[in-house]
N, C-alpha and C positions, 0 to 999 in steps of 0.2 A: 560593113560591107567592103568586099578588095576589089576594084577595077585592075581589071588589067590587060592594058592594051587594046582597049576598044572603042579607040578614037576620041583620044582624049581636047583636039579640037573641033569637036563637034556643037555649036553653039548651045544646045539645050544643055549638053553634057558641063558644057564648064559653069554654068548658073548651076547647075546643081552641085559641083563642086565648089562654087565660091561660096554657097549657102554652107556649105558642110565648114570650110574654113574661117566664115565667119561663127559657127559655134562651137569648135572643137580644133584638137590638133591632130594633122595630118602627116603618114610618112609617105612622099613623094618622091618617086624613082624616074629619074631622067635621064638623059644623055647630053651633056654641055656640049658648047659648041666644039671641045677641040674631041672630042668622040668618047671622054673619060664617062662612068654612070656614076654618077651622084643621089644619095640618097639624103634627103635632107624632112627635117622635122619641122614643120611650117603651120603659121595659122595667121589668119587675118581679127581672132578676137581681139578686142579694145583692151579688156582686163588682163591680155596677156602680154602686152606691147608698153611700155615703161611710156609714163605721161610723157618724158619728154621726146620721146621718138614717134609720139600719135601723127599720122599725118593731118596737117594743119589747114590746107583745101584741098580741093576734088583737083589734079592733073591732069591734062589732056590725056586718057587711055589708050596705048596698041594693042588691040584685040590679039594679036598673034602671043603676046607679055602676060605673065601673073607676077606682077609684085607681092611679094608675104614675106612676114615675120620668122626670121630662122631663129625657132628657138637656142638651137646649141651657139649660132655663132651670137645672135644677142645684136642682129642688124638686119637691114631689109635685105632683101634678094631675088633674085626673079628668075623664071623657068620660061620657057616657050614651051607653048603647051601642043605641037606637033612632036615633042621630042619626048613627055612623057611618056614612061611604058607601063607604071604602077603607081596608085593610089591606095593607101588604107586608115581606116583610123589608127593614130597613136595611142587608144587605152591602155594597152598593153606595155607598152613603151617606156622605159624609165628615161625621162626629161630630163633630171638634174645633173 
């Protein structure tokens, strides 16, 4: 399924997106803070994230933040998810 642009901080909507990233990997289209669009390859699965980068307790959360897993850079990263504009699965998507 591709979201796009339909209110990607809307509280129902991001549980179901964090459901999605915790079982698969997603391509995520944003706009960073200084206005550049960023697309980045991201997941919150466990088997996709290197044991030594697991995070190791639960962090105080800001709900406006998604911390995830960027596959290409191979570190954490995070979006504000008012500034998303597109969501899809990466199936298609060569990873490596």
């Amino acid at each position: 399924m591709i979201f796009e642009d339909v209110g990607f901080d809307d509280p129902s909507r991001k549980e179901e997106i964090k459901e999605d990233l915790r079982s698969k990997i997603l391509e995520v289209t944003f706009n960073k803070k200084d206005g550049e669009e960023r697309v980045m390859l991201c997941t919150l699965m466990t088997n996709a994230i290197p044991l030594e980068n697991r995070p190791k307790s639960d962090k105080p959360v800001n709900p406006e933040l998604q911390s995830v897993w960027d596959i290409k850079a191979e570190g954490w990263r995070s979006f504000i998810w008012k500034n998303v504009t597109a969501i899809k699965p990466a199936d298609d998507i060569e990873t490596v």
